[in-house]
Structures are given as C-alpha cells and as structure tokens.
C-alpha positions as CSV (number, residue, x, y, z in Angstrom):
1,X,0.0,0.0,0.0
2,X,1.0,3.4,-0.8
3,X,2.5,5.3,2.3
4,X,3.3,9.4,3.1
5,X,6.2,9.5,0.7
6,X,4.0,8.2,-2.6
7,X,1.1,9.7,-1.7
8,X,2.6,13.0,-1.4
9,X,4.5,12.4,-4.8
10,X,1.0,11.3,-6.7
11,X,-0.3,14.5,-4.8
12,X,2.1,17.1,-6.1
13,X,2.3,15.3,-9.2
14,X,-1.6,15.6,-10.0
15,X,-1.9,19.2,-8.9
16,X,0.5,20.4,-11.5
17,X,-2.2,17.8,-13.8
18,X,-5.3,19.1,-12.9
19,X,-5.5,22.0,-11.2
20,X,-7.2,24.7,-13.0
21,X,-9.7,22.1,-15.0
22,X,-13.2,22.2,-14.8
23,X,-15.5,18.8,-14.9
24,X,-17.8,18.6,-17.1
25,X,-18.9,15.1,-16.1
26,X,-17.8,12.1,-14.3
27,X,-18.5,8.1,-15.4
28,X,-18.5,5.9,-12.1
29,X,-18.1,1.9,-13.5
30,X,-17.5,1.0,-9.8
31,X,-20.2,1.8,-7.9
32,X,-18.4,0.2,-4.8
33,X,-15.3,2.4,-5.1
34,X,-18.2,5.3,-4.2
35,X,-18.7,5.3,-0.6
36,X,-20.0,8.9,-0.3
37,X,-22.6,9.3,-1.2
38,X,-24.1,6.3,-1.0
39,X,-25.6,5.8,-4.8
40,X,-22.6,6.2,-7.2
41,X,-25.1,8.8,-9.8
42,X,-25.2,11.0,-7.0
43,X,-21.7,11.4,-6.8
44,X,-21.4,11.9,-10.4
45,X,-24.3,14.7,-11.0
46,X,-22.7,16.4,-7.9
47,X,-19.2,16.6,-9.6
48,X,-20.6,18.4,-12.6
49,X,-19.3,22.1,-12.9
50,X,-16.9,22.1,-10.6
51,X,-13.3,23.6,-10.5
52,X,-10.5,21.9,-9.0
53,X,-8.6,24.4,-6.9
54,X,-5.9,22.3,-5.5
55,X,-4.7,18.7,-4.1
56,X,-3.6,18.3,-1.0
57,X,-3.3,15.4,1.4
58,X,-3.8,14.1,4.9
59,X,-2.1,10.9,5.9
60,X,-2.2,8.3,3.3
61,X,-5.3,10.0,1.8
62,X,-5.4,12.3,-1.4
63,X,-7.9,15.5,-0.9
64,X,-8.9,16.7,-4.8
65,X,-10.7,20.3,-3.1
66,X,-12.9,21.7,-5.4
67,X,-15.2,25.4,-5.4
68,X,-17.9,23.7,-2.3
69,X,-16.8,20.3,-2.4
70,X,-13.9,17.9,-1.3
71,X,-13.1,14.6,-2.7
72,X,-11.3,12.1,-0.7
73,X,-9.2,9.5,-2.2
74,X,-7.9,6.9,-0.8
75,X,-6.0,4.4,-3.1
76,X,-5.2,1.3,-0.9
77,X,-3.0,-1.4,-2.3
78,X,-3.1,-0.3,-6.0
79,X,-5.1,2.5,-7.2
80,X,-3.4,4.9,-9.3
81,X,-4.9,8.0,-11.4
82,X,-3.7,9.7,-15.0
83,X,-4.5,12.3,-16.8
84,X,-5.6,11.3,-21.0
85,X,-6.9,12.8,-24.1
86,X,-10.6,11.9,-24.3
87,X,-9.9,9.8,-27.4
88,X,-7.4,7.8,-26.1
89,X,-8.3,3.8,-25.2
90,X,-9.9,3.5,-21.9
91,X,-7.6,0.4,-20.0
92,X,-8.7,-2.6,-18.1
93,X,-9.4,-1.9,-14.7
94,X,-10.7,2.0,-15.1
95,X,-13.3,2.6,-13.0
96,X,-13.9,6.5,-12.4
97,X,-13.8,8.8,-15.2
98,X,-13.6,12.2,-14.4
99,X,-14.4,14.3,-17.9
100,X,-12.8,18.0,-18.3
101,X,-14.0,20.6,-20.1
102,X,-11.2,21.2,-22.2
103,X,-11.2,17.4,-23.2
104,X,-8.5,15.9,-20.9
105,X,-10.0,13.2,-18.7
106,X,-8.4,11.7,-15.1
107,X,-8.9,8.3,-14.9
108,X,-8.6,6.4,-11.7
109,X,-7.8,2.8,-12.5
110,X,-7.3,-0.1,-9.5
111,X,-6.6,-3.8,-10.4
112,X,-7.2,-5.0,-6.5
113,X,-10.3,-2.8,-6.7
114,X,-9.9,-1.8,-2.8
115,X,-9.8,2.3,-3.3
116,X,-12.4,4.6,-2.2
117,X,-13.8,8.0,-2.8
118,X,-15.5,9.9,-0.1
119,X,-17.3,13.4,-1.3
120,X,-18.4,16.2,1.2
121,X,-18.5,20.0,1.6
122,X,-15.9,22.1,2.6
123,X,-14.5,21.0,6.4
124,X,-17.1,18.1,6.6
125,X,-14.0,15.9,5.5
126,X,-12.1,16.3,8.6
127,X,-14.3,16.0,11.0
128,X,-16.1,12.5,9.3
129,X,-15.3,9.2,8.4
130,X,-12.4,8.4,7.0
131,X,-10.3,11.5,8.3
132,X,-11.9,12.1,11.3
133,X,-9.4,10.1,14.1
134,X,-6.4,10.4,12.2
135,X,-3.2,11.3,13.6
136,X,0.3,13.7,13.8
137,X,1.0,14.4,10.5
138,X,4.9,13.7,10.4
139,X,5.9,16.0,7.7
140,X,3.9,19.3,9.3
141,X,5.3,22.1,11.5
142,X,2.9,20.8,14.3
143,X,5.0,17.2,14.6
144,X,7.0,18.2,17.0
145,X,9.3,15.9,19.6
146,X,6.9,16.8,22.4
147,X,3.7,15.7,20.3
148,X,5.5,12.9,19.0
149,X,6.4,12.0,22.5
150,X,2.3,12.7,24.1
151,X,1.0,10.1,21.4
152,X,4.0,7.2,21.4
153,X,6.2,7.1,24.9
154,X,3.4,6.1,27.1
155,X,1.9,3.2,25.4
156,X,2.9,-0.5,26.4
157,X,2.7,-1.9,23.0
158,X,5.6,-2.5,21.1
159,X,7.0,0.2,18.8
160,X,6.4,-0.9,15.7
161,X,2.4,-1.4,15.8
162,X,2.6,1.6,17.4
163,X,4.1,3.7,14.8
164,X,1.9,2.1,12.4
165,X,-1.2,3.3,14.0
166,X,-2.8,5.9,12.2
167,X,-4.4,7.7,15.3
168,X,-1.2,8.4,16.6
169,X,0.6,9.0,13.7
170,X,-0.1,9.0,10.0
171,X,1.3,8.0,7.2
172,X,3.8,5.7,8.1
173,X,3.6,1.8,6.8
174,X,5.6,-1.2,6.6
175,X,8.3,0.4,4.5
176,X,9.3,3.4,6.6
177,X,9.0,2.4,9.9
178,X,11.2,-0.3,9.4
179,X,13.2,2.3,8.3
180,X,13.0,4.4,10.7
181,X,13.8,1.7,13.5
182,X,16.9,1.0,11.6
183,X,18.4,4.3,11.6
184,X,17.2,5.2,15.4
185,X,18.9,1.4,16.3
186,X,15.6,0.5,18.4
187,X,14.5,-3.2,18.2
188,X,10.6,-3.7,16.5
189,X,9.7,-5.5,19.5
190,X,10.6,-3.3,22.0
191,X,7.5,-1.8,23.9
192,X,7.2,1.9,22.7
193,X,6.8,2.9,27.1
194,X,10.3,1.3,27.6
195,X,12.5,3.8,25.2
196,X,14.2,6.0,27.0
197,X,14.7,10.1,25.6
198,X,17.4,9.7,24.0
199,X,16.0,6.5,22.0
200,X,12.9,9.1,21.3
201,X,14.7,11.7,20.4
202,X,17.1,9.7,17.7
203,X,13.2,8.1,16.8
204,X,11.7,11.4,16.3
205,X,14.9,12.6,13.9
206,X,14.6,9.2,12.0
207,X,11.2,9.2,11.3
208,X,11.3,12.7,9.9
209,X,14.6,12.3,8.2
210,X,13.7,9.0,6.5
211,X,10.1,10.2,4.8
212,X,11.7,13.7,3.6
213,X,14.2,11.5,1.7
214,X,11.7,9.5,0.5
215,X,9.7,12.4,-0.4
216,X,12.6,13.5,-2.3
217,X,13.4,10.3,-4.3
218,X,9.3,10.2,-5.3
219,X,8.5,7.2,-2.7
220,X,9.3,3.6,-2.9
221,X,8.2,1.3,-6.3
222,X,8.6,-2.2,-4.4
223,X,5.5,-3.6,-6.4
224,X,3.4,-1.3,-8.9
225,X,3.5,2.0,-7.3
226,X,4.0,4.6,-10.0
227,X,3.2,8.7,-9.8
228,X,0.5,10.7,-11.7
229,X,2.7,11.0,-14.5
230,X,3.2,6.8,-15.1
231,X,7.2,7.4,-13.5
232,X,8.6,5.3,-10.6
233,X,9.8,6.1,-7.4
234,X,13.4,5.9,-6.5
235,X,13.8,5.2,-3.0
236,X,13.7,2.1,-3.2
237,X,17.2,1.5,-4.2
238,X,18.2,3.1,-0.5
239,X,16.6,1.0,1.8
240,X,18.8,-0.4,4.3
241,X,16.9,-3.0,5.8
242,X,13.2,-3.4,3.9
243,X,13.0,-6.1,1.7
244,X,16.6,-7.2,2.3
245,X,16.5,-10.3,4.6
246,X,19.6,-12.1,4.3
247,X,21.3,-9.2,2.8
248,X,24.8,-7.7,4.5
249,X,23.6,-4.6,6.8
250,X,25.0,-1.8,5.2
251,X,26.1,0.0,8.3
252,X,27.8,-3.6,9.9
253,X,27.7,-6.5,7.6
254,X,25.5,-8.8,9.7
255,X,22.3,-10.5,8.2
256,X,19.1,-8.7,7.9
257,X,16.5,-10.2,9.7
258,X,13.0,-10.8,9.0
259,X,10.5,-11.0,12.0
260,X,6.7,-11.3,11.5
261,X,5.7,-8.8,13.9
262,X,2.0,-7.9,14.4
263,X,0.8,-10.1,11.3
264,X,3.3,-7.6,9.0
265,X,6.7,-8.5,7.7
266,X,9.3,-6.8,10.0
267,X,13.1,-6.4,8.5
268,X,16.0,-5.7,11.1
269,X,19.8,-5.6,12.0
270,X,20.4,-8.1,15.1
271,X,23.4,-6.6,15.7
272,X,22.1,-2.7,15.0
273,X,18.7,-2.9,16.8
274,X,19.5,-5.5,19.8
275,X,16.7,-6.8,21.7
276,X,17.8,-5.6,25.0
277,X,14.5,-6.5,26.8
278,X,11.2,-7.2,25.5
C-alpha cells in the first residue's frame, strides 16, 4: 500500500495535472469504489461544474478540493490515477472517469479494486469518516518531539504497531518504519513505554529524516507503485533493511533479519537494533 512519501508524490504530481480544469462530467463503472454518497449517480451529478482548486493530502489519503466540495481518495493497495486525451483507449481496470472541459479526462484505475472515494463539503471531510481520528502528520510544522512523545512514549505496545497506528501518527507503513527503526537502532519489538529520551529523540529525527528523503526520491516502487505522471519512485534503491533479509547490513555486515511482527513482515539488523529487553 502506498505510504506518506508516494502519496505525497502522486499528490504534487496531479496538482500540477489538474488544477485549474473544470468537470464537465464524471462516469463511475465501480459503484463500490463510491462510498460517499451512497448511490454512485449521485456522486457523479454532484461533480458536474466544478473547478479543481488544489490537491492536498492528509495521511495516506489524497484530498482533490474543489469550489464547495472535497473529494477524498484513498488508493489502498493499487489505485493509481492519470491524466488522458478523451480519445485515447480507456484500460482494463478503469473505474472512475472524471471528464474535463477542455477534453483531458483523469482516470482512476485499481486492479485489487480496494480504493475509495468519499465526497463532502468544505471541512465536513475532517471532521467524518475516514479523516476524522487520524493522527500527527509527520511532515507538518505541528510534529514536533513533544507531540510525537504525548501520542508514542506512554503506550505498552511494542513500537512498531505503534508507529503504524494511524491515530497516533499518519502516514507511516511497513516500509518506513522499518526504516526508521533502523536508523534510530531500536528493536521492532521493544514496547514503545520502555525507550528511554534519548532513543525518542534519535526516533523522532529518524522518522522525519527518513520520509523527507523518500519524499525527495518520489517514494518507494517495491511492487506497482508509480506517480501521476506513469514514472517510478526511486527510494527504493536506498533501503537499508526493507525487503533485504539475508542481505549484508549496510552499516555492519550482519544478516538482515525478518520478523513477522503484528501479522506484517518486520526487516531488522540483530546486531544494530539488539533486543535488549522485551
């Protein structure tokens, strides 16, 4: 799934797409992909007209805001949008159209079929479902080490589900806090109340230091993550410890472990991240 770094990338990406466009119309062949409002022509009569004025983002979730309405879209394991020519051959797998006025259409195609759309009025969408209970985002002036610390140092589960929570903080996934753990040396399993400040601190730095060069590099392609413009990330070719069991630790040589850690697939140096207690 997508996490903060590609969905910021598809994000700035697609605004430089479609911001500016009007929509003259917009052809829903998923209904189930619509889950506000509730019938899929709804959604599509209330598109009509509108201007988009910007895309922004919150957590792992793309916000398309339009003159009196926001769309939220969320594109799970594999949804992926691109701009076309209204001529051009619609693909397998397409199943929002959304029709400009100028001729240029953004299609949203998803082979897993597990993204959704949410639609409301201006500052409905972050006080409902999906947004509503979200988290810190890590990449905003508010994240700072004494939020960070309010919503992670007190809890007795271990670190790792805990960074993956998105009501504490958003964003992160499987990728990145992996990654994060690496460079702060702090063992998945350790419980997130039994790291001292200094282990916060180096947490806190590695977090923020690990999705603004993954930002940078335009996110991770590990399976079919591409950007609004069909390109891949890059960032992938700098992971130290994701994906690279067995592997030489780039900082000391020893084997990367693997760990399945809260049903997810946990990568780690031994010798790096020692267990200490648990």
């Amino acid at each position: 799934m997508p996490e903060l770094p590609e969905v910021e990338t598809v994000r700035r990406t697609l605004a430089g797409l479609i911001v500016g466009r009007t929509i003259d119309r917009v052809s829903v062949h998923l209904p189930r992909i619509i889950q506000r409002p509730d019938d899929a022509r709804v959604f599509e009569m209330e598109l009509a007209g509108h201007k988009i004025e910007n895309v922004g983002r919150r957590g792992k979730f793309l916000l398309i805001r339009m003159d009196n309405l926001v769309l939220v879209s969320h594109l799970r394991m594999e949804g992926r949008y691109g701009l076309y020519q209204s001529g051009d051959p619609v693909e397998k797998h397409t199943h929002v159209i959304f029709h400009f006025t100028d001729g240029k259409e953004l299609r949203y195609k998803d082979v897993r079929q597990f993204g959704t759309m949410h639609l409301f009025a201006p500052g409905q969408e972050l006080i409902s479902k999906p947004l509503a209970k979200l988290g810190l985002e890590p990449l905003d002036e508010t994240f700072t080490f004494e939020a960070f610390c309010r919503v992670i140092a007190g809890r007795t589960t271990k670190i790792k589900p805990a960074l993956l929570n998105q009501e504490y903080i958003v964003g992160l996934g499987n990728i990145y806090v992996d990654e994060a753990l690496f460079r702060a040396g702090i063992y998945p399993q350790l419980q997130a109340n039994q790291l001292s400040t200094e282990q916060l601190q180096k947490l806190y730095e590695a977090i923020l230091a690990t999705l603004s060069e993954a930002v940078l590099a335009g996110g991770s392609s590990i399976k079919s993550y591409v950007n609004g413009q069909g390109e891949m990330g890059m960032f992938q070719h700098s992971l130290n410890v994701y994906g690279r069991q067995g592997q030489p630790c780039p900082a000391c040589g020893q084997p990367i472990e693997k760990i399945t850690l809260a049903g997810r697939g946990t990568h780690y140096c031994p010798e790096c991240q020692p267990a200490g207690m648990e």
